[in-house]
mmCIF file of the C-alpha atoms, coordinates in Angstrom:
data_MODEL
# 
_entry.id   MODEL 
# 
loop_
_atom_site.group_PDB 
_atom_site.id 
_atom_site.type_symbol 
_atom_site.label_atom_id 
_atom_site.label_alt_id 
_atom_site.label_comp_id 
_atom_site.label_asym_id 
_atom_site.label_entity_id 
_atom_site.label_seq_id 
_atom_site.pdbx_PDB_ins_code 
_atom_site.Cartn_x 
_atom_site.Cartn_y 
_atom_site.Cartn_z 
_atom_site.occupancy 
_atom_site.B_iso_or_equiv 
_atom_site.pdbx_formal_charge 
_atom_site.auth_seq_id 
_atom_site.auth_comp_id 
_atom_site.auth_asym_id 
_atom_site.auth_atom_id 
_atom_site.pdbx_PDB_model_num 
ATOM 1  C CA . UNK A 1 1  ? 99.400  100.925 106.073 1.00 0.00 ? 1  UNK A CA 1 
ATOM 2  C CA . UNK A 1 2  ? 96.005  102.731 106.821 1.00 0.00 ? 2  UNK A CA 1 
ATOM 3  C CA . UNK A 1 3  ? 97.146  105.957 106.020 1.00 0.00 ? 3  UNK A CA 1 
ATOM 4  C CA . UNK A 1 4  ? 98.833  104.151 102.578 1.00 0.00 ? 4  UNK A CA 1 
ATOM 5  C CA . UNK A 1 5  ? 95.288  102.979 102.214 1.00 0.00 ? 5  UNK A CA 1 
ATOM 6  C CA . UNK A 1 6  ? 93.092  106.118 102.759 1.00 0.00 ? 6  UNK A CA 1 
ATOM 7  C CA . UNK A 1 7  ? 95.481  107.800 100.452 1.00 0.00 ? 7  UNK A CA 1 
ATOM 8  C CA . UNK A 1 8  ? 95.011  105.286 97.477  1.00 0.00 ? 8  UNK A CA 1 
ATOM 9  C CA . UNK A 1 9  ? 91.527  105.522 98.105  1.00 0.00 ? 9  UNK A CA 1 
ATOM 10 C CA . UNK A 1 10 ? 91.517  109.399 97.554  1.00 0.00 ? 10 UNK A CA 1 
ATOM 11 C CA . UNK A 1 11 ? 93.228  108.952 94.358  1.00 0.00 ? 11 UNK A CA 1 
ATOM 12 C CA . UNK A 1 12 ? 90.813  106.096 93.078  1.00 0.00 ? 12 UNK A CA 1 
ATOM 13 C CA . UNK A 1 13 ? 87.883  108.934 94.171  1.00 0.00 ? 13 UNK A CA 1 
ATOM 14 C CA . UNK A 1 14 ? 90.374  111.778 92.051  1.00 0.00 ? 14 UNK A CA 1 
ATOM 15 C CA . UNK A 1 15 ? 90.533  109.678 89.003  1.00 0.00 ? 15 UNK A CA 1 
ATOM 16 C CA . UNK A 1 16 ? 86.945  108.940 89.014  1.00 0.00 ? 16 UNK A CA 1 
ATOM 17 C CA . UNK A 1 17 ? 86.025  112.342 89.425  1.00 0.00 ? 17 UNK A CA 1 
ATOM 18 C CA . UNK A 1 18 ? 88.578  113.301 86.687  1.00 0.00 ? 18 UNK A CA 1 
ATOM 19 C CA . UNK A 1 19 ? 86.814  110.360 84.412  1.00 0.00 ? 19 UNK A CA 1 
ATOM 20 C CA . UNK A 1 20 ? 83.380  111.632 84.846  1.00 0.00 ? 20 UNK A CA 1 
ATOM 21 C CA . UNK A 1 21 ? 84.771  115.069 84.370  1.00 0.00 ? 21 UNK A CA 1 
ATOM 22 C CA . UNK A 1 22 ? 86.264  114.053 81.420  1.00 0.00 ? 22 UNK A CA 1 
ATOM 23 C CA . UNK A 1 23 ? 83.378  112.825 79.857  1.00 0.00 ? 23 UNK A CA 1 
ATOM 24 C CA . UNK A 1 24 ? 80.891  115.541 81.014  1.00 0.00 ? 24 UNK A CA 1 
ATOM 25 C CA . UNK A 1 25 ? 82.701  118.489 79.376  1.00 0.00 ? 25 UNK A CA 1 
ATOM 26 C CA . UNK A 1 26 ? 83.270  115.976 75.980  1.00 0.00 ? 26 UNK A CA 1 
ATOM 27 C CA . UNK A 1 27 ? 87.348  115.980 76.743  1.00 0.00 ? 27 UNK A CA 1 
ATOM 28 C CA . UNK A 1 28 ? 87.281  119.801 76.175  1.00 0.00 ? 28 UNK A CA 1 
ATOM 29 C CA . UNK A 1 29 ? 88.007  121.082 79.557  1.00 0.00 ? 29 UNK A CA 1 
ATOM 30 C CA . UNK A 1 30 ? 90.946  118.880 81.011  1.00 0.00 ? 30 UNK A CA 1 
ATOM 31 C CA . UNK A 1 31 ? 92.713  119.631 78.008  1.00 0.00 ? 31 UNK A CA 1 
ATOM 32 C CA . UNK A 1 32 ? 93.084  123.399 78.468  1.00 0.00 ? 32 UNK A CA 1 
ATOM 33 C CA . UNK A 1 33 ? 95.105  122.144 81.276  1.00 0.00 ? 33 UNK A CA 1 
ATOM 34 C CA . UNK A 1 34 ? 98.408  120.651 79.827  1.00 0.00 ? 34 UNK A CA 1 
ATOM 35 C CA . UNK A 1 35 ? 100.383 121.049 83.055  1.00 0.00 ? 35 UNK A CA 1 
ATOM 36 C CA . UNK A 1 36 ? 98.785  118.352 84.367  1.00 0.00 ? 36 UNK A CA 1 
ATOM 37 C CA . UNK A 1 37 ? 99.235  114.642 83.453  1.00 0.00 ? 37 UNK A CA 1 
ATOM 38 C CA . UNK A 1 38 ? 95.208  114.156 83.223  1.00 0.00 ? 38 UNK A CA 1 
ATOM 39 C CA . UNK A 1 39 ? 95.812  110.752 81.632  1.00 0.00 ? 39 UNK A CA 1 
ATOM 40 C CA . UNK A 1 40 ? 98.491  109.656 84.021  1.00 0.00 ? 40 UNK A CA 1 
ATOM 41 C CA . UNK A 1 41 ? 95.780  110.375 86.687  1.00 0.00 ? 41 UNK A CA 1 
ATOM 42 C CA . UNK A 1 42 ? 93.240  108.813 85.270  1.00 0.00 ? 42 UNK A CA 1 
ATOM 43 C CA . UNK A 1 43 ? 95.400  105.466 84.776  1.00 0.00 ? 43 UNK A CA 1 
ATOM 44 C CA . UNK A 1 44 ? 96.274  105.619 88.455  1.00 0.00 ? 44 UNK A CA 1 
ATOM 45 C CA . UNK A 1 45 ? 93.099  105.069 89.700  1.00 0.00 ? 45 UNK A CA 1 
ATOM 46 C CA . UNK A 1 46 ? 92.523  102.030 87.506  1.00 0.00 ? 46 UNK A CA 1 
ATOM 47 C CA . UNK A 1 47 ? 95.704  100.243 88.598  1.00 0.00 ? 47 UNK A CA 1 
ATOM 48 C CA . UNK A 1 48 ? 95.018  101.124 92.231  1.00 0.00 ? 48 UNK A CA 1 
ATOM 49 C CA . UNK A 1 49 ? 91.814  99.356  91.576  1.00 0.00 ? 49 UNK A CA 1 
ATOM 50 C CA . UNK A 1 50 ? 92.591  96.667  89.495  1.00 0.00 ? 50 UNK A CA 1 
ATOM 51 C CA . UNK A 1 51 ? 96.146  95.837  90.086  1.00 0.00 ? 51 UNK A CA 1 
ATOM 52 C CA . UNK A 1 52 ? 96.275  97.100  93.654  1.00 0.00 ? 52 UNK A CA 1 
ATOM 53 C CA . UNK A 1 53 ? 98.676  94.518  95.186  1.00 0.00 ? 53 UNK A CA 1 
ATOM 54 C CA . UNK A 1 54 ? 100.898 95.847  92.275  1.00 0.00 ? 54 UNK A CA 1 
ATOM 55 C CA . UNK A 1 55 ? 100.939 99.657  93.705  1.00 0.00 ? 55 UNK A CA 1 
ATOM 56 C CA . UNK A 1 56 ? 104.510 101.350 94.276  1.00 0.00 ? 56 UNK A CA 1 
ATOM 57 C CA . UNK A 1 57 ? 104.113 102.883 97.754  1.00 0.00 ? 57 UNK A CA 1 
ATOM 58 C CA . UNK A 1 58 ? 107.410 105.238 96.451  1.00 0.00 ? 58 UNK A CA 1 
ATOM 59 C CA . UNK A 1 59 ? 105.531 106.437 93.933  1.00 0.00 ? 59 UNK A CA 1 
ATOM 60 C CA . UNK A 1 60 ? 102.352 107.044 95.583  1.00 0.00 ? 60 UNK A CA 1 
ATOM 61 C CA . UNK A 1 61 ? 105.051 108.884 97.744  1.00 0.00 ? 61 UNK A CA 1 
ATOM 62 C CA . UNK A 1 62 ? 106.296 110.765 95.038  1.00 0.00 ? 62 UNK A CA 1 
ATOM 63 C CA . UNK A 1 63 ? 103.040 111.674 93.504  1.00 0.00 ? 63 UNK A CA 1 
ATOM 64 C CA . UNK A 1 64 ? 101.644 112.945 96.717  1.00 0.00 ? 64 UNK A CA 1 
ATOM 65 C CA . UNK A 1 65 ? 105.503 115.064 97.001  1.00 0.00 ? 65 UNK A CA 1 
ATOM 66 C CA . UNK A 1 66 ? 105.175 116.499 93.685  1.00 0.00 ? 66 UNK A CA 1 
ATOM 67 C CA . UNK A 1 67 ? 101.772 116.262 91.675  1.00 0.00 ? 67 UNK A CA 1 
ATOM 68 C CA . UNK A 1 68 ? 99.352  117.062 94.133  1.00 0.00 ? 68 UNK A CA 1 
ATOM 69 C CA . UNK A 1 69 ? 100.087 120.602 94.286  1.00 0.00 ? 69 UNK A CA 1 
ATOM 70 C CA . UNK A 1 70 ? 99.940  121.174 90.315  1.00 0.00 ? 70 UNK A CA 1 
ATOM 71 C CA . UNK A 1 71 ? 96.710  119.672 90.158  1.00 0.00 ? 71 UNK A CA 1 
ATOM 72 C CA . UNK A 1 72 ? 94.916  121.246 92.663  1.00 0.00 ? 72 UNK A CA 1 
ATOM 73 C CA . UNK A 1 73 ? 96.221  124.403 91.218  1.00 0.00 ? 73 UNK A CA 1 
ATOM 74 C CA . UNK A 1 74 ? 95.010  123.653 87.553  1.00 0.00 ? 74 UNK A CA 1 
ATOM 75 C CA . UNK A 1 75 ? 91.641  122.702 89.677  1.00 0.00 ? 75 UNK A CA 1 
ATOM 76 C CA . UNK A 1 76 ? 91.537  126.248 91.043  1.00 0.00 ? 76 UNK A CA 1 
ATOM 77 C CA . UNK A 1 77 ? 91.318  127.671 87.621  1.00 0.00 ? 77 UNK A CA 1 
ATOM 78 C CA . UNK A 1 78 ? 89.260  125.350 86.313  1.00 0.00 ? 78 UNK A CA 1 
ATOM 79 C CA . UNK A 1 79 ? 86.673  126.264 88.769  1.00 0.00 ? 79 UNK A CA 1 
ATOM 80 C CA . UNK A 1 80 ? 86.793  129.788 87.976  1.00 0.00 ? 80 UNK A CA 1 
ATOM 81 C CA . UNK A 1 81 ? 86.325  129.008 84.374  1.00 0.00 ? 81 UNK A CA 1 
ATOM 82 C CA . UNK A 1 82 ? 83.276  126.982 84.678  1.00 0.00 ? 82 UNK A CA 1 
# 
């Protein structure tokens, strides 16, 4: 369960980062990135904060298995392009 918990919390600290992100570059720099589900991400961390007793532990599983890797790659580039 703590390890469940520390990795909800890094996704509630993703999405807000991803948020502020959002807003900073006016929506224009997320969306050079289709490959990633920005929105999906986004929406995680607000039902991990507001509906958290509601939160699938298979798919925070399945997240973690297959979406992590995608995004940190579109990160990568992002950070080269800024």
């Amino acid at each position: 369960m703590q390890t469940f918990d520390a990795i909800c919390m890094q996704f509630v600290v993703i999405g807000e980062a991803l948020k502020g992100l959002d807003k900073l570059t006016a929506r224009a720099l997320l969306s050079k990135h289709p490959e990633v589900n920005w929105k999906g991400a986004m929406a995680m961390r607000d039902i991990i904060c507001h509906h958290y007793f509601d939160v699938d532990a298979e798919a925070i599983f399945i997240v973690c298995r297959e979406d992590l890797a995608p995004l940190a790659d579109a990160i990568e580039k992002m950070k080269t392009e800024i």
